[in-house]
N, C-alpha and C positions, 0 to 999 in steps of 0.2 A: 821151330815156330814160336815155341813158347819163351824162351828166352827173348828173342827179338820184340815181342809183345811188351814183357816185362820191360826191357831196355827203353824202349818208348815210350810207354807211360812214366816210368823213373824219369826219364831225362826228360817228356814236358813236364810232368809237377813241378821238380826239381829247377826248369825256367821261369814256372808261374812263381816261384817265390822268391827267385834271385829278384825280382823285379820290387823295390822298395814300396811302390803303391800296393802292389799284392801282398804284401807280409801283414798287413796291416788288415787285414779280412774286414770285408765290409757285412753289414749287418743282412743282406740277402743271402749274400755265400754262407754268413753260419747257419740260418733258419733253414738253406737247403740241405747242409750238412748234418745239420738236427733233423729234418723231416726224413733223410736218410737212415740216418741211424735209429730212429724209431722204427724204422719199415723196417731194417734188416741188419741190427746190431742189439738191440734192446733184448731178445731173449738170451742170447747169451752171456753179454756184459753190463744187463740191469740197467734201471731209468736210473737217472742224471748221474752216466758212467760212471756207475759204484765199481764195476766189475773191471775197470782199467787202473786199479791205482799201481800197478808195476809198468803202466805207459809213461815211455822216455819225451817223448814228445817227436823220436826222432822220425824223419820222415822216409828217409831208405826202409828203414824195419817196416813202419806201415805200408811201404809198398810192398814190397815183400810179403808180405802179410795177407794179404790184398788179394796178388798176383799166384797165390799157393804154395809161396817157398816156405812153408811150415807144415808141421803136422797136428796139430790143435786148434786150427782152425778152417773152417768150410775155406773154399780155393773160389775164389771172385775173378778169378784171371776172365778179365775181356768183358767181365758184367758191368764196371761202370767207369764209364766215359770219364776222361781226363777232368770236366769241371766238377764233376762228381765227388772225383776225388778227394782233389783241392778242397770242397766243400766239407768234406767228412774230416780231412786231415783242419781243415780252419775251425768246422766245431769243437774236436776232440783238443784243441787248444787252446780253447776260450774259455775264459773263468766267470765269465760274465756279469764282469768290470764295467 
């Protein structure tokens, strides 16, 4: 069950961004992305992600990540919604340009 969860959320992320409008994150998606990560990233990886500088940007590994396929960090599998995601993965890539 868990795997097929993880596949799913991979493979819609992984659509929202094939999509060239979506790559290009728009200014709602990162502010939800941000109001995410403050609610439930910020105690372990510090305000204006100090705690990510070995983050690839890649977006497999963040699902993964995400979805529990690690061991250092808490297991999000199934806690946030597909545009949630997208929105964590659109902040966590914005340099804020």
């Amino acid at each position: 069950m868990r795997i097929f969860i993880w596949v799913g959320v991979s493979i819609i992320v992984t659509s929202l961004f094939t999509n060239q409008s979506l790559v290009q994150a728009g200014q709602g998606q990162i502010e939800l992305g941000q109001e995410l990560y403050m609610e439930y990233c910020i105690g372990c990886h510090g305000e204006n992600k100090s705690g990510l500088t070995g983050y690839s940007g890649d977006l497999q590994l963040f699902t993964n990540r995400l979805e529990g396929v690690t061991e250092t960090m808490p297991d999000f599998a199934g806690f946030f919604v597909t545009e949630e995601i997208a929105a964590l993965y659109a902040y966590l890539l914005d340099t804020g340009e």
